[in-house]
C-alpha positions in Angstrom: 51.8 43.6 32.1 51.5 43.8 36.1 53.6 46.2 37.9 56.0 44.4 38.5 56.9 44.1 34.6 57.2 39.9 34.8 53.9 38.8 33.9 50.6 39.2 32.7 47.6 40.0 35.2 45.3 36.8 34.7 43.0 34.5 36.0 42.9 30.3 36.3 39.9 28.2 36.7 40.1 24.3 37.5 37.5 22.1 38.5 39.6 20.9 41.5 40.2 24.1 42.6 36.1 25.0 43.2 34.2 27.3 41.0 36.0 30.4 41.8 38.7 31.4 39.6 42.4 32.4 40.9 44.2 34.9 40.2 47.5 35.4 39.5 50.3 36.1 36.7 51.4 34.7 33.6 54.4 34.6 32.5 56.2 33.4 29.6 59.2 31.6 27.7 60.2 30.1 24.2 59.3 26.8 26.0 56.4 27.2 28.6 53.6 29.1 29.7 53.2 29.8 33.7 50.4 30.6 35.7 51.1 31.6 39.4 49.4 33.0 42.1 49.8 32.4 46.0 49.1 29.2 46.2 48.7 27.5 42.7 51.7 27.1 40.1 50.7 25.6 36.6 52.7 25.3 33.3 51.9 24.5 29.9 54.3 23.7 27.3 54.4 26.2 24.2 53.5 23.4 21.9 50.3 22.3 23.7 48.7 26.2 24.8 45.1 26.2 22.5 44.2 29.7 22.3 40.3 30.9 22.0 39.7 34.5 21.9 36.1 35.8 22.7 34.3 37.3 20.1 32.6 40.1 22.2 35.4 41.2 24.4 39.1 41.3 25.0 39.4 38.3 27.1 42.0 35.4 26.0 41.3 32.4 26.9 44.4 29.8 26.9 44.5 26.0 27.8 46.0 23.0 27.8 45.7 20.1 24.8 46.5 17.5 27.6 44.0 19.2 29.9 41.1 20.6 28.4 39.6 20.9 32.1 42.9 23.7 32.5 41.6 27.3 31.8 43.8 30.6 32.2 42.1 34.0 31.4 43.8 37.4 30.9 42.0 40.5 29.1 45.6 41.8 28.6 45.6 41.7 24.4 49.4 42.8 24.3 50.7 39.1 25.5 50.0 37.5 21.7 52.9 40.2 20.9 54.6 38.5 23.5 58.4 36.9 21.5 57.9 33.1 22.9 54.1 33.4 21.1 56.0 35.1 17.9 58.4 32.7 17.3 56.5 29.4 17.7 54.7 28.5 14.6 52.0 26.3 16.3 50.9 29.7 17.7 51.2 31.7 14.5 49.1 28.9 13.3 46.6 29.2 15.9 46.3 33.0 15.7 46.1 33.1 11.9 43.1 31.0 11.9 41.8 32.5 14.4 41.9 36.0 12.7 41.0 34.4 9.6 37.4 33.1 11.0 36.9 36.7 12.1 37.6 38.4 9.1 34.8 35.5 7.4 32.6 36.6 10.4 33.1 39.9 10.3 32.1 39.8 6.6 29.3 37.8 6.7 28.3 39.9 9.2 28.4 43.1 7.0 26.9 41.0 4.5 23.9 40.3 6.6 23.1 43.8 7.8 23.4 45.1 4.0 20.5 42.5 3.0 18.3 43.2 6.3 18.9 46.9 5.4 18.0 46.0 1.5 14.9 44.3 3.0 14.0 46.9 5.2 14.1 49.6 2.9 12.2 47.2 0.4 9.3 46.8 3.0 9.4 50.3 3.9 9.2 51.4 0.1 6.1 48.6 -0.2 4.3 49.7 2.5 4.9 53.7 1.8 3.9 52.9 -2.2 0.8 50.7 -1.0 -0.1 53.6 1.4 0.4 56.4 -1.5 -2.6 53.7 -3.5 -4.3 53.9 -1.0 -4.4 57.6 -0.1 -5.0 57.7 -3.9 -7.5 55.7 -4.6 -9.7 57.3 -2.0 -9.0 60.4 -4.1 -10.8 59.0 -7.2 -13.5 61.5 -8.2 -16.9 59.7 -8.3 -18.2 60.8 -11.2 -15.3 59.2 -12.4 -15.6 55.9 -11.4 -19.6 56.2 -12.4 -18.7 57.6 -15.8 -16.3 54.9 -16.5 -18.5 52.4 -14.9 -21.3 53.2 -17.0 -19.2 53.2 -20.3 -18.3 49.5 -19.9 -22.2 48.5 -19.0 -23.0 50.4 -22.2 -20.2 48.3 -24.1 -21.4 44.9 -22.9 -25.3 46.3 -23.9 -24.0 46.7 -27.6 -22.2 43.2 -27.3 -25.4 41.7 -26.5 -23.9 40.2 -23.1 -26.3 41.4 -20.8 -30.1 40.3 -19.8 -32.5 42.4 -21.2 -35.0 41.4 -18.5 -35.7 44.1 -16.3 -38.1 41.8 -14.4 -35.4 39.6 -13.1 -32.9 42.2 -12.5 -35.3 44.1 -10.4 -35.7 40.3 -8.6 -32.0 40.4 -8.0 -32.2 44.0 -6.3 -34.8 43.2 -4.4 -32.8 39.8 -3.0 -29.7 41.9 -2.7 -31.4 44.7 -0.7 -31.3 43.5 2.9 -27.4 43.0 1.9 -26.6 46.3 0.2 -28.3 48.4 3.4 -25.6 47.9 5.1 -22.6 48.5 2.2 -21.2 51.6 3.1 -21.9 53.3 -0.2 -22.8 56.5 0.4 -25.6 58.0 -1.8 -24.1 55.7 -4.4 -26.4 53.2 -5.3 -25.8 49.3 -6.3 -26.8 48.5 -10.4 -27.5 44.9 -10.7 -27.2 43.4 -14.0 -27.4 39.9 -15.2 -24.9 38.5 -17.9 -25.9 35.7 -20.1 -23.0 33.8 -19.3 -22.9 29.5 -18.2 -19.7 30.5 -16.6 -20.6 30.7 -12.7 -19.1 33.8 -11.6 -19.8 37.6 -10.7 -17.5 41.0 -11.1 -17.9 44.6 -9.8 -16.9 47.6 -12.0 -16.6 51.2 -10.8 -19.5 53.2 -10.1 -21.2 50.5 -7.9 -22.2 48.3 -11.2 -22.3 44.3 -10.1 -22.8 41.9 -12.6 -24.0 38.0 -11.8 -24.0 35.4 -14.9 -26.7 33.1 -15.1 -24.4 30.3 -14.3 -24.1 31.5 -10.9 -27.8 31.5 -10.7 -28.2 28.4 -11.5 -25.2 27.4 -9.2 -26.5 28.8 -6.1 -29.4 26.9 -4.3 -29.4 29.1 -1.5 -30.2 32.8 -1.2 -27.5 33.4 1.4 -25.0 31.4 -1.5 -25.8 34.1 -4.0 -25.2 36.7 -1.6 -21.7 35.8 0.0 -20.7 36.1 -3.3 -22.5 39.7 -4.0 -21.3 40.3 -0.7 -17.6 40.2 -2.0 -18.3 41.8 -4.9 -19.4 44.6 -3.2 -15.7 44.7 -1.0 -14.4 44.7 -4.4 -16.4 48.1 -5.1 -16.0 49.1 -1.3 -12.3 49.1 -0.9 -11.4 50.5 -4.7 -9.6 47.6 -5.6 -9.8 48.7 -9.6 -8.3 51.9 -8.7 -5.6 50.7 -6.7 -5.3 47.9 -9.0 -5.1 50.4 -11.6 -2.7 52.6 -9.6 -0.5 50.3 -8.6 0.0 49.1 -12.0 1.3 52.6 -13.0 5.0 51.9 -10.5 6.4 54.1 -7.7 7.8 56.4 -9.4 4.6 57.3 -11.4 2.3 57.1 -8.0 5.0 59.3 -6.1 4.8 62.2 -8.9 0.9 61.6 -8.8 0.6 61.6 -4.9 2.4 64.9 -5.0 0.5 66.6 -7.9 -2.8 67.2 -9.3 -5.7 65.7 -9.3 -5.5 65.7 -12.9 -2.7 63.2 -13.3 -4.6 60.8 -11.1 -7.4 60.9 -13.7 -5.2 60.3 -16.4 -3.5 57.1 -14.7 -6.7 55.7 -14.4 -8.0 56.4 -17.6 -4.8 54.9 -19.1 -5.1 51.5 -17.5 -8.8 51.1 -16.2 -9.8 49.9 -19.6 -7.1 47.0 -19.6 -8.0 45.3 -16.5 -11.3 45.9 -15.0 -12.3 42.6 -16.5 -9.4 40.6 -15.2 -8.8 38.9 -12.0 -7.8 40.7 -8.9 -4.5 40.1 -6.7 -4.5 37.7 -3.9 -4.3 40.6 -1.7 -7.5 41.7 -2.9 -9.2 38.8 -3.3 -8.3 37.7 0.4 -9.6 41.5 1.5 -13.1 41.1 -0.3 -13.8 37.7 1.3 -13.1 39.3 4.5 -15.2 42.6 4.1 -18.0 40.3 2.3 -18.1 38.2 5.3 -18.3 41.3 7.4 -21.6 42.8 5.1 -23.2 39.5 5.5 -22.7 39.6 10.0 -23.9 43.0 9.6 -26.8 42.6 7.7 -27.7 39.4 9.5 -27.2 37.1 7.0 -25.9 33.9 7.3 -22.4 34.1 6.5 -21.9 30.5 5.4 -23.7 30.9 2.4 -19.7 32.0 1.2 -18.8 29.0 1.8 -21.0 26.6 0.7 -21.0 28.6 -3.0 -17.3 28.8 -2.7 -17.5 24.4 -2.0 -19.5 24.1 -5.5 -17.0 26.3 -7.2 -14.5 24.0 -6.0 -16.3 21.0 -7.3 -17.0 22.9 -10.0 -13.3 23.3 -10.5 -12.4 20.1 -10.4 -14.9 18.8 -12.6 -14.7 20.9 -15.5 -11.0 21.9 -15.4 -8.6 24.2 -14.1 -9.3 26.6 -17.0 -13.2 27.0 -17.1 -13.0 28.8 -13.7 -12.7 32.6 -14.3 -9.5 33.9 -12.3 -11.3 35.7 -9.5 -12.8 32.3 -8.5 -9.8 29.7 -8.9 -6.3 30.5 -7.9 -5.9 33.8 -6.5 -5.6 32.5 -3.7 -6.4 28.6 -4.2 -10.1 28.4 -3.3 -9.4 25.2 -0.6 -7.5 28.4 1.6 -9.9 30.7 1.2 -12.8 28.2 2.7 -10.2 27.2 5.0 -9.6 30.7 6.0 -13.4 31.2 6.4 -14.4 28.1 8.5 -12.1 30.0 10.8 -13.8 33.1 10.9 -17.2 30.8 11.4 -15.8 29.5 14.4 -14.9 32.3 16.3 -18.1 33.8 15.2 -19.8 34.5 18.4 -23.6 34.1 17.0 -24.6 31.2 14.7 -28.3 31.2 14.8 -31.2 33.7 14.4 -30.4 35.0 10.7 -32.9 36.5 9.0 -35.2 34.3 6.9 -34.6 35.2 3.1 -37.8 34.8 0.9 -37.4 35.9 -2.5 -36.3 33.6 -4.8 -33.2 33.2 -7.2 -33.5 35.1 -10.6 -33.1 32.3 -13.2 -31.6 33.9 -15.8 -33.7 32.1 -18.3 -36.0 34.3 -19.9 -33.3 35.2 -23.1 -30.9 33.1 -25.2 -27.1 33.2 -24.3 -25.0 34.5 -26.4 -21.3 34.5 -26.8 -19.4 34.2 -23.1 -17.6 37.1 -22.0 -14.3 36.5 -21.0 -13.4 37.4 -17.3 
């Protein structure tokens, strides 16, 4: 209320009057509302106020259903307790719904902080958990990963699956070596083996062990074909994706209690679930993280990078002509393989040298010299 006790300290604005508001009183009765100030007197009967009320502030806003140019402002909240706004019902009306689209807002509001808070603690707890695999993974002993690498090559010796043609393995080493300088492996050196397998594809196991089937060889015409895909291979051993595949498997809880203990639970994790999946396909994630690391060995060592994605195009035609399920998983929809050379062509583009790769001589192993047995499933 103003001083005086008769009205309510306000504000008008009119288009007439300029674009400065007035200021002046209101005052009210069972029948009217009044604005007056110095020089301007307006009225609005009860049954024709409209009253907005801001959502961010205490300002009232009230005008006139005959005049929606008519705007009086007060930030004086006691005049809805006012008795000529009490006992009309149109106003009642007006207030009720006005409160009632507050309480929905102020609701959905609440609602829509609990799910970004749900979210961000979700993305918090997936990054933290992805950062513990991580952390862990680069904790894997490597005798570990050699012992259990060499276990499986051993398996798929008994099983007949492998080439027993040291001759052409050699010639895949010696391709692969102008590749594999540059790998970051430490003192931990690349085992090339061959599988007797039509299936065009290639897999990396722990302890640095790459395996190519003679359906790849036969695939690739290029050397810098065979070695885009080597070259991802080699990611896959690079960045520990069995391990973290491995890891990750095991849930948070299990990778928090690991990440906070021994050394000796990690082993056990791995040795629980290794076995399981190192011949399956890898996550999207990973898959998309070898082709990038792959394509970073090949501008490294000089090679031409778009041998990738001129294998990855025949694997795609590959696809298509002999069925969704003759591709092995790494290969066809982990991500979809028209993304991946999509995603590629990009990096060729903003590659900032294109020319002067080195000149690969050797030639493709054939894979020929032995009888293929049974396929191994991938």
């Amino acid at each position: 209320m103003s001083a005086s006790g008769q009205g309510f300290q306000a504000c008008l604005f009119h288009p007439n009057l300029g674009n400065e508001a007035v200021t002046g009183e209101i005052s009210l009765d069972r029948r009217s509302l009044r604005f007056r100030s110095e020089t301007v007197v307006e009225e609005i009967p009860i049954d024709q106020v409209v009253i907005e009320l801001a959502r961010r502030s205490d300002r009232i806003s009230f005008g006139d259903s005959a005049r929606p140019e008519l705007r009086i402002f007060t930030l004086d909240q006691s005049i809805l307790e006012h008795r000529a706004f009490t006992q009309s019902s149109q106003i009642r009306d007006q207030l009720r719904a006005i409160m009632t689209r507050r309480e929905l807002v102020r609701r959905l509001r609440i609602v829509l902080y609990f799910l970004a808070g749900c979210l961000l603690l979700g993305w918090l707890g997936s990054w933290g958990t992805g950062a513990m695999v991580r952390s862990l993974a680069r904790r894997v002993p490597p005798e570990w990963e050699q012992k259990f690498g060499d276990a499986q090559i051993e398996k798929m010796q008994s099983r007949g699956l492998l080439l027993d043609n040291s001759n052409e393995v050699a010639a895949l080493s010696a391709l692969a070596a102008p590749l594999v300088r540059v790998v970051p492996l430490g003192r931990t050196p690349v085992h090339f083996h061959i599988a007797s397998d039509p299936v065009p594809n290639a897999f990396a196991i722990p302890g640095a062990h790459v395996i190519v089937n003679t359906g790849l060889l036969r695939m690739a015409d290029r050397p810098e074909e065979l070695l885009g895909v080597i070259a991802h291979e080699l990611a896959h051993v690079t960045q520990k994706h069995h391990a973290r595949q491995v890891i990750a498997a095991a849930g948070p809880i299990l990778i928090f209690g690991v990440f906070l203990h021994s050394r000796h639970g990690l082993v056990n994790v791995l040795s629980a679930g290794a076995g399981v999946i190192v011949f399956e396909g890898f996550s999207q994630e990973f898959e998309q993280e070898a082709d990038d690391v792959g394509w970073k060995y090949l501008v490294a060592a000089n090679i031409d990078p778009q041998g990738m994605i001129g294998l990855f195009r025949k694997l795609q035609v590959h696809k298509a002509m002999a069925g969704e399920d003759i591709l092995p998983q790494a290969f066809s929809s982990h991500p979809a393989l028209d993304k991946r050379i999509a995603r590629l062509e990009a990096k060729w583009k903003r590659l900032a040298r294109k020319s002067n790769f080195i000149r690969l001589t050797n030639a493709i192993p054939t894979g020929d010299s032995a009888p293929i047995p049974e396929q191994m499933s991938r």
